[in-house]
VMD Tcl script that draws the C-alpha trace (Angstrom):
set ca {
  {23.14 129.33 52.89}
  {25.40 126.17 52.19}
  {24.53 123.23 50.65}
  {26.37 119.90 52.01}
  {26.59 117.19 50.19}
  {28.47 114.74 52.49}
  {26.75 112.25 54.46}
  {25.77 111.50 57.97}
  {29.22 110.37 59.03}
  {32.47 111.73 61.39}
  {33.05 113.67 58.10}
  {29.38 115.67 57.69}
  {28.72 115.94 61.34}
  {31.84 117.72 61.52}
  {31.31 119.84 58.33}
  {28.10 120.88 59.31}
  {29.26 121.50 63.05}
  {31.96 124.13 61.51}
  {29.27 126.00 59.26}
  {27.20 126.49 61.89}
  {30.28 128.54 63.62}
  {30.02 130.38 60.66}
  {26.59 130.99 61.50}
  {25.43 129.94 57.99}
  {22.19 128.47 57.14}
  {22.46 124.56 56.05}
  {20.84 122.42 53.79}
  {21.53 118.88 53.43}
  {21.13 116.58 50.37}
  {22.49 113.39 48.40}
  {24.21 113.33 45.07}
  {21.63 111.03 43.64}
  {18.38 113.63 44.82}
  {16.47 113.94 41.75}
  {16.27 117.90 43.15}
  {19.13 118.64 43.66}
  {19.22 121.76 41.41}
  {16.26 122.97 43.35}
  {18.40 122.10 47.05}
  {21.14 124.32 45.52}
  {18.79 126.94 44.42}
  {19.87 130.61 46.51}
  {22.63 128.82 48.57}
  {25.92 130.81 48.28}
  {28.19 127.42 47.86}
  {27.89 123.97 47.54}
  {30.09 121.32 49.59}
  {30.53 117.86 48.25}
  {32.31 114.81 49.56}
  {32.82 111.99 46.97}
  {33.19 109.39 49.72}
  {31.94 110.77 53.09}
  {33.82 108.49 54.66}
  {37.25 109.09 53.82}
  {39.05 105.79 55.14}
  {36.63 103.89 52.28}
  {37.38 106.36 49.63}
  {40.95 105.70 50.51}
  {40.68 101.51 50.99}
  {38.06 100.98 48.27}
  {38.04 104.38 45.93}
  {34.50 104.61 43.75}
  {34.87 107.46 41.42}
  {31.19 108.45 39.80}
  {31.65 111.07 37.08}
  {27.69 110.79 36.43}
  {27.32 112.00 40.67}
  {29.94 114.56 39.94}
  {27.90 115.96 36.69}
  {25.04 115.80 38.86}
  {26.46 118.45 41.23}
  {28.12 120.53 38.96}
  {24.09 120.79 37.60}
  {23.27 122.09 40.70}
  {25.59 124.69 40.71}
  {24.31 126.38 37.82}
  {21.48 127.27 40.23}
  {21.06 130.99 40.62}
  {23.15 131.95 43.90}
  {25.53 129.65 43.85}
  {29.21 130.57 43.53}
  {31.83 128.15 44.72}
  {31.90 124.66 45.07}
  {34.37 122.95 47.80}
  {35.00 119.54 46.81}
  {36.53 117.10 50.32}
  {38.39 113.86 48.12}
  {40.05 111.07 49.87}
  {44.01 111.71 49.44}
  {45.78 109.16 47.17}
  {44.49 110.81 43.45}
  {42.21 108.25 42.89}
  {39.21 110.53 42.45}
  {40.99 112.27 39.69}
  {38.11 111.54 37.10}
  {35.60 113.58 39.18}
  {38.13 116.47 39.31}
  {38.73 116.66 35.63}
  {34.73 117.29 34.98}
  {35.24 119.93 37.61}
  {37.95 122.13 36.27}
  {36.29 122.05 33.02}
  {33.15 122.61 33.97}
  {34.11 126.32 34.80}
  {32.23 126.66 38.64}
  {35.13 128.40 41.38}
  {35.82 125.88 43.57}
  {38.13 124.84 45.76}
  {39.34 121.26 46.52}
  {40.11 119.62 50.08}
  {42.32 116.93 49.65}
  {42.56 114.81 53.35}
  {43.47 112.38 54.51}
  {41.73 109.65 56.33}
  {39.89 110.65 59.33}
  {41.19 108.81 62.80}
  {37.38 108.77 63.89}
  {36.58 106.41 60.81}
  {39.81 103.99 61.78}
  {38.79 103.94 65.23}
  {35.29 103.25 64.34}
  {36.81 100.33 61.82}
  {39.26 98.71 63.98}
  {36.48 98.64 66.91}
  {34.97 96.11 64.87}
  {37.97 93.52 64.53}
  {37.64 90.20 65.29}
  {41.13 89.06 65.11}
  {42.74 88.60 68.63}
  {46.09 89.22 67.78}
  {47.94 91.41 64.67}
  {51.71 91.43 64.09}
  {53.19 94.49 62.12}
  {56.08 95.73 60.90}
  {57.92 97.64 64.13}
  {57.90 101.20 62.61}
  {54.79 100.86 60.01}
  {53.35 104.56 59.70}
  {50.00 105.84 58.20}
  {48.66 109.66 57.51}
  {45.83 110.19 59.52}
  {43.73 113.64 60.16}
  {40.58 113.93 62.08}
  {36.89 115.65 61.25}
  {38.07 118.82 62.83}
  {40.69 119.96 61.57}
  {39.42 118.87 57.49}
  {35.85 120.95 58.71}
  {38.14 124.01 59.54}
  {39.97 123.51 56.32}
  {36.52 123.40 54.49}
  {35.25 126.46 56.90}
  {38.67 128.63 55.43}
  {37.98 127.16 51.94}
  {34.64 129.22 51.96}
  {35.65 132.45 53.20}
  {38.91 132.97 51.97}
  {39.23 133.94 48.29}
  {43.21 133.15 47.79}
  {42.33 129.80 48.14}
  {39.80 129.69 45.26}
  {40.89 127.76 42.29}
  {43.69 125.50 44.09}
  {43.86 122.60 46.62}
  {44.35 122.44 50.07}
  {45.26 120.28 52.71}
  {44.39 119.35 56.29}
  {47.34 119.12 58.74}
  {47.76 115.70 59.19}
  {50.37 113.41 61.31}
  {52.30 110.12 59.92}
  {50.79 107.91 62.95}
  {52.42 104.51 64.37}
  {49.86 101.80 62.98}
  {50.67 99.82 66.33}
  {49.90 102.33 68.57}
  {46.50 103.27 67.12}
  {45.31 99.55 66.90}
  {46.31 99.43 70.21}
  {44.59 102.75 71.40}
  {41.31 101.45 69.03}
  {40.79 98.18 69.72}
  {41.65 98.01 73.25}
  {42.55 94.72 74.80}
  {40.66 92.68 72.85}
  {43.48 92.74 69.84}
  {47.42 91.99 71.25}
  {49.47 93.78 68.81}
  {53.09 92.71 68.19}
  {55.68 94.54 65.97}
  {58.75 92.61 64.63}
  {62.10 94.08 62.71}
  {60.97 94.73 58.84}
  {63.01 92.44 57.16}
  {61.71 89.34 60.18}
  {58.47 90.60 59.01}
  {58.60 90.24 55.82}
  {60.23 86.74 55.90}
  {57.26 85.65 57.89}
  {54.89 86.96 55.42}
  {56.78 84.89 52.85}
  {56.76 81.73 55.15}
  {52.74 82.47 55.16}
  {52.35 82.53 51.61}
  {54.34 79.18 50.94}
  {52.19 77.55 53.58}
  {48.85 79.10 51.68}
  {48.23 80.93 54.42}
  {46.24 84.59 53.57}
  {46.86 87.77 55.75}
  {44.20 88.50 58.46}
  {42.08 91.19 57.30}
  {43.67 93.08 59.66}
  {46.46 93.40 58.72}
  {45.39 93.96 54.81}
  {44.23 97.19 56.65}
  {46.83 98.46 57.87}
  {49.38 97.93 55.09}
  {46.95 99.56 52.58}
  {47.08 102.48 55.03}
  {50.74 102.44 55.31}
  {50.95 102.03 51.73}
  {49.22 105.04 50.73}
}
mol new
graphics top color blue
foreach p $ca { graphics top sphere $p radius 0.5 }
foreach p [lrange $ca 0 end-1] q [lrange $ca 1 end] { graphics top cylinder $p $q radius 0.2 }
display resetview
């Protein structure tokens, strides 16, 4: 039996979609569940996403070293022997991650990227009708699949234990996947970087503050 610990999102439907290939027995729970010794009790492994929405642990990181104690407590329950930790890439979860090597348990981590699912889901939501970027700007995206594979290998395979892996991920056009989001209802432009950036300049001396938009996408590209 595995215990997820991952939310209700792109990321835990797809984690809990892979361990049912792996015809293992699921339970579900939060960090904060005052029982959540007694969720872990006779499950083989525990897996735990820190953000379950990976795009927000990337834009907005929250490291809790309190939620991580609380799940390293649960995995002193009898039965449990490995603990797969999913963390936003970017290191800024690092906290959490110290209080798990110390704390002894075999785990594996899962560092990914964010998922395209999430971005989609974000940029859906825009309200801006038009976005001008950079011509070339680039972000690393995955998707649920391939990170619930990487979590389904990170449980069965014991050269893995101890270390962190990675998703396969792709450096994506930001242009083309606002376009391919957000459909019509956004007209994206790209100019040369350096015209770009002048007109980003221009905005500032005018007081004029990036859509939020665009803060989007060049906190992706920047990461």
């Amino acid at each position: 039996m595995i215990l997820t610990i991952a939310g209700n999102g792109p990321l835990g439907k797809a984690i809990l979609s892979a361990l049912e290939g792996l015809n293992e027995e699921q339970r579900q729970a939060e960090a904060s569940d005052p029982d959540l010794f007694m969720c872990a009790l006779d499950c083989r492994a525990v897996v735990y996403a820190p953000a379950s929405d990976l795009l927000q642990g990337v834009l907005r990181p929250d490291p809790d070293e309190s939620r991580m104690q609380a799940v390293l407590r649960a995995c002193n329950a009898p039965g449990v022997k490995l603990l797969v930790v999913v963390i936003p890439s970017g290191g800024r979860y690092q906290p959490e991650l110290d209080l798990l090597v110390r704390h002894g348990v075999p785990y594996v981590i899962v560092e990914a990227a964010p998922l395209r699912e999430e971005l989609h889901e974000s940029l859906a939501a825009a309200t801006e009708s038009s976005l001008w970027l950079a011509r070339g700007s680039k972000a690393a995206l995955t998707d649920s699949v391939r990170v619930a594979e990487t979590v389904a290998r990170a449980l069965t395979a014991d050269d893995v234990q101890g270390g962190t892996v990675q998703p396969a991920c792709e450096q994506a056009d930001m242009a083309e996947v606002v376009r391919s989001a957000a459909g019509e209802r956004v007209a994206v432009h790209t100019a040369p970087p350096l015209l770009d950036k002048a007109a980003r300049k221009v905005r500032g001396w005018l007081g004029l503050p990036d859509p939020a938009l665009r803060k989007l996408c060049d906190q992706l590209s920047a990461v």
